[in-house]
C-alpha positions in Angstrom: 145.7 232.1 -44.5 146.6 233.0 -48.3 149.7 231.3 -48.0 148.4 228.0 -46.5 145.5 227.6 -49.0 148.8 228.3 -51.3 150.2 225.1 -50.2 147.4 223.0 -50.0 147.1 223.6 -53.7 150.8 223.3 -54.2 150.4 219.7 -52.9 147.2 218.3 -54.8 148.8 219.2 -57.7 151.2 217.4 -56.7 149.7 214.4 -55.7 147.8 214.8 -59.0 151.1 215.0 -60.6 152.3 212.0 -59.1 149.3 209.5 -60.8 148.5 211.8 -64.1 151.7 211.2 -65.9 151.8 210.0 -69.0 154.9 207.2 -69.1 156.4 207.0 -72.3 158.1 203.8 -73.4 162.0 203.3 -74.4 164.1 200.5 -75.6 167.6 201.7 -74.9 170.8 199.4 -74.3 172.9 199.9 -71.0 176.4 200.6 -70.9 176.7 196.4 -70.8 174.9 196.4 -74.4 171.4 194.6 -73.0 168.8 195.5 -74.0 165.6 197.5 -71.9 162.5 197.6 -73.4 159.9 199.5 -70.3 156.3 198.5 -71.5 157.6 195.1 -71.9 158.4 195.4 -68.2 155.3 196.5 -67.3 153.0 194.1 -69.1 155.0 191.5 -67.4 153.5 193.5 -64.1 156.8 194.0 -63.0 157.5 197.5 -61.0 160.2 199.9 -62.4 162.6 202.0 -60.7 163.8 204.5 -63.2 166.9 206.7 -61.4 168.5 209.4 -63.3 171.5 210.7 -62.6 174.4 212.7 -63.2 178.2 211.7 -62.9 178.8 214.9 -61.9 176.4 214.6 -58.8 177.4 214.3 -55.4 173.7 213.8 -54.3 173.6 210.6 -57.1 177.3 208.7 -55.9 175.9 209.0 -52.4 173.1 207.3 -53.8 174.4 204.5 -55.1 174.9 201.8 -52.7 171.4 202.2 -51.5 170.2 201.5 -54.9 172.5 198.9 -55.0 170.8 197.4 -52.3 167.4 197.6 -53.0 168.7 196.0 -56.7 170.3 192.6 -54.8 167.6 192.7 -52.0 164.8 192.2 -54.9 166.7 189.9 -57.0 168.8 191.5 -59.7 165.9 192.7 -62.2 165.0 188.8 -61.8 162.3 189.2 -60.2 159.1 192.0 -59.9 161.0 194.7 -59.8 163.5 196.0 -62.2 165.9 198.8 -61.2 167.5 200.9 -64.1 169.7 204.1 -64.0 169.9 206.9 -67.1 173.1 209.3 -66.7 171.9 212.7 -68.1 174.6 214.5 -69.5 175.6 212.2 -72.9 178.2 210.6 -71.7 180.0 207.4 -72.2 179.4 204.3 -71.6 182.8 203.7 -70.0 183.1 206.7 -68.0 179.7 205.7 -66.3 180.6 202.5 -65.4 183.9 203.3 -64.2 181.7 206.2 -61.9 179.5 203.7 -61.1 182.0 201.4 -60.0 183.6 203.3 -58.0 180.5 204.2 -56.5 179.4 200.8 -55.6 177.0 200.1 -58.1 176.0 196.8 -60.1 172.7 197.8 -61.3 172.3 198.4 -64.8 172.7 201.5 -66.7 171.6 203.5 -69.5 173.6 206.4 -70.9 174.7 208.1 -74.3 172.3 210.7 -76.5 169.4 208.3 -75.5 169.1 208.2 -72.5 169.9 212.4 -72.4 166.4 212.2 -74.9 164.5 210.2 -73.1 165.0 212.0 -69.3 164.9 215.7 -71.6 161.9 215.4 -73.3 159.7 213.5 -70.7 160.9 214.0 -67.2 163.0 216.9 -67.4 159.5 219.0 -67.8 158.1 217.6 -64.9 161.5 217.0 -62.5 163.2 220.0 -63.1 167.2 220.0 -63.7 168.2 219.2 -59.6 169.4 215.7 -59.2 169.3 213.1 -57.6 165.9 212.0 -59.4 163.8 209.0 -58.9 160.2 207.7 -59.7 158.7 204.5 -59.0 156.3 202.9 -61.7 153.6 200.4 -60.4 152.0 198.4 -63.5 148.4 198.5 -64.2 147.2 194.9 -62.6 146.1 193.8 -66.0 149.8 194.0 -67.5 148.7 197.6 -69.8 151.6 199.7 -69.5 149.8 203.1 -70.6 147.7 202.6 -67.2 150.6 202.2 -65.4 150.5 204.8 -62.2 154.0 207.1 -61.1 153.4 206.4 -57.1 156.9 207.5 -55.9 159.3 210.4 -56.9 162.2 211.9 -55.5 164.1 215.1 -56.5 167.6 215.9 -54.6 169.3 214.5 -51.6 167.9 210.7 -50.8 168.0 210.8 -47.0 166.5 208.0 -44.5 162.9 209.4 -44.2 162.7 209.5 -48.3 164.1 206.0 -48.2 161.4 204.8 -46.1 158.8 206.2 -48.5 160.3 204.4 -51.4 160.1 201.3 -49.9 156.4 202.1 -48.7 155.3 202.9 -52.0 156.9 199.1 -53.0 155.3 196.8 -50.1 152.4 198.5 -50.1 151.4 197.7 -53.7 152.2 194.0 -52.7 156.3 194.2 -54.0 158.1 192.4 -51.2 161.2 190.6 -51.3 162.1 187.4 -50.4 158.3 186.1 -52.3 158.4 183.7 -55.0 157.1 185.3 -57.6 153.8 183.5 -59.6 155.7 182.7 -62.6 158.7 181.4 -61.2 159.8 177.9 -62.4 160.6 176.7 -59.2 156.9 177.0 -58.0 154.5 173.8 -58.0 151.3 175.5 -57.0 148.8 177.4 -59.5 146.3 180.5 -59.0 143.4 179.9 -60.9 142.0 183.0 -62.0 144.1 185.4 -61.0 142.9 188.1 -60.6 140.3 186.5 -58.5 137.0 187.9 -58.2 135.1 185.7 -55.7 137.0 182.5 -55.5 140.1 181.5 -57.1 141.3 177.7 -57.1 144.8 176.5 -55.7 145.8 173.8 -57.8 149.5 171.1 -57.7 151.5 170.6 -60.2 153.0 167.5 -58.7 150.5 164.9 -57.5 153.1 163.7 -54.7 152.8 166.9 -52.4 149.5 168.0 -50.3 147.9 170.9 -49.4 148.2 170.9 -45.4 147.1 174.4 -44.9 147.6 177.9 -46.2 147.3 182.0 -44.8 146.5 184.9 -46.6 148.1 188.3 -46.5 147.3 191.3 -47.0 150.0 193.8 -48.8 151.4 195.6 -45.7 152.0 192.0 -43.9 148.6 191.2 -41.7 147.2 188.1 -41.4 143.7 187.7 -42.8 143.0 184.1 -43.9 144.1 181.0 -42.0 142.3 177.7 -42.7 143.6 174.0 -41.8 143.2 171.4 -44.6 142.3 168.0 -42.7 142.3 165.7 -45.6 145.1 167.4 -47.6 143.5 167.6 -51.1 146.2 168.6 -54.2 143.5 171.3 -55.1 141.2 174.0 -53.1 139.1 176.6 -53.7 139.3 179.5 -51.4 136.7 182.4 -51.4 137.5 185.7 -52.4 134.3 187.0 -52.1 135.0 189.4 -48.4 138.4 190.2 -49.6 138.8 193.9 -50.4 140.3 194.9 -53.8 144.0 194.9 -53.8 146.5 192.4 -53.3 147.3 189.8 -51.0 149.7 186.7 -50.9 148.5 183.1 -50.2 151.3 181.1 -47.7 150.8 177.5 -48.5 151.5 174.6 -46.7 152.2 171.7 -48.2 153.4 167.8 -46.9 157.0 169.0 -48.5 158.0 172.6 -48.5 156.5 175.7 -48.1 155.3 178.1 -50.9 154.2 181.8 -51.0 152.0 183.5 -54.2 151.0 186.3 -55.2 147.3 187.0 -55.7 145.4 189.9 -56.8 141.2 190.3 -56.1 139.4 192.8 -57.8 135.6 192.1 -57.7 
């Protein structure tokens, strides 16, 4: 019985853990010389996975071309998400990407006495020394990167079942790939406010293409919203008002292409 209630307690202070951290900023150049600044990630509301590593690691190689992958899958740090690796031990730039390399990896990297700093004094007293380690940063909805939540860690061997998390903790906080992100040039429709509290407007940048119909989604992929738009206006307003807080993305149909946004209700 002791040794149960033990646990229990073990994990709430985890899970306590896991939202309570304080997430210091750094602006540190990879091994590339580009510069990464992380609460100017974060204000852009774009998630952050921060991976730290060591080159001495067999637990971290084996964990590179699944990183890899979840880097080209969500765009290249183009996108929402930005993917970034620190290498612990000081070392240099060229040894790292020549590890990396061989490894698989095209993500970017951060290594040197600052990145050693930066994991040392504010993850190493909450990850411990075992690698491979992982977290997974979701931005504060109003782009304030001290309100920024940790909702995924990892600490050792990345297996399939961890994986699965990772990606969890991603979709479910409305991080998909293959969406068009808001701010994206390419896109001709406008969220207007967003976030929405009880109606937002969809509104065309080009007066040549109408609004046929659009769908709304919720974060982990169900259908909620479908309406038909007979007299296909350049501008609707769609109620927000029995959406639950969280996000959802709007699938709009247009005379010419097909468009998917990002919108966020809080009420």
């Amino acid at each position: 019985m002791k040794k149960t209630i033990l646990i229990a307690l073990v994990l709430i202070f985890w899970n306590i853990s896991l939202f309570s951290q304080n997430i210091t900023n750094f602006n540190l150049t990879d091994t590339y010389g580009n510069p990464h600044d992380l609460y100017s990630y974060l204000s852009k509301k774009q998630a952050v996975i921060l991976d730290f590593f060591l080159v001495t690691c067999g637990n971290c190689a084996a964990f590179v071309p699944e990183l890899e992958k979840i880097y080209q899958d969500y765009g290249q740090n183009t996108k929402w998400l930005i993917v970034l690796s620190m290498e612990c031990l000081d070392t240099t730039d060229a040894a790292i990407n020549a590890w990396k390399q061989a490894s698989g990896g095209t993500y970017p990297s951060i290594g040197g006495s600052g990145a050693k700093s930066y994991w040392q004094n504010n993850w190493y007293p909450l990850l411990g020394g075992t690698f491979n380690q992982l977290v997974v940063i979701i931005p504060d909805q109003y782009g304030q990167p001290q309100n920024s939540t940790i909702d995924f860690m990892n600490i050792g061997l990345m297996d399939a079942n961890k994986m699965t998390q990772l990606l969890y903790s991603l979709t479910s906080h409305g991080f998909h790939t293959g969406i068009n992100d808001n701010d994206s040039e390419n896109n001709n429709i406008n969220i207007n406010p967003n976030p929405s509290d009880n109606s937002c407007m969809l509104t065309f940048d080009k007066s040549n293409e109408k609004i046929i119909s659009y769908e709304i989604y919720s974060s982990i992929g169900k259908r909620v919203t479908i309406k038909q738009i007979p007299d296909k206006k350049d501008f609707i307003n769609i109620d927000t008002y029995s959406l639950y807080n969280g996000t959802y993305f709007i699938k709009v149909q247009t005379n010419k292409s097909t468009e998917t946004l990002k919108l966020i209700v809080v009420h």
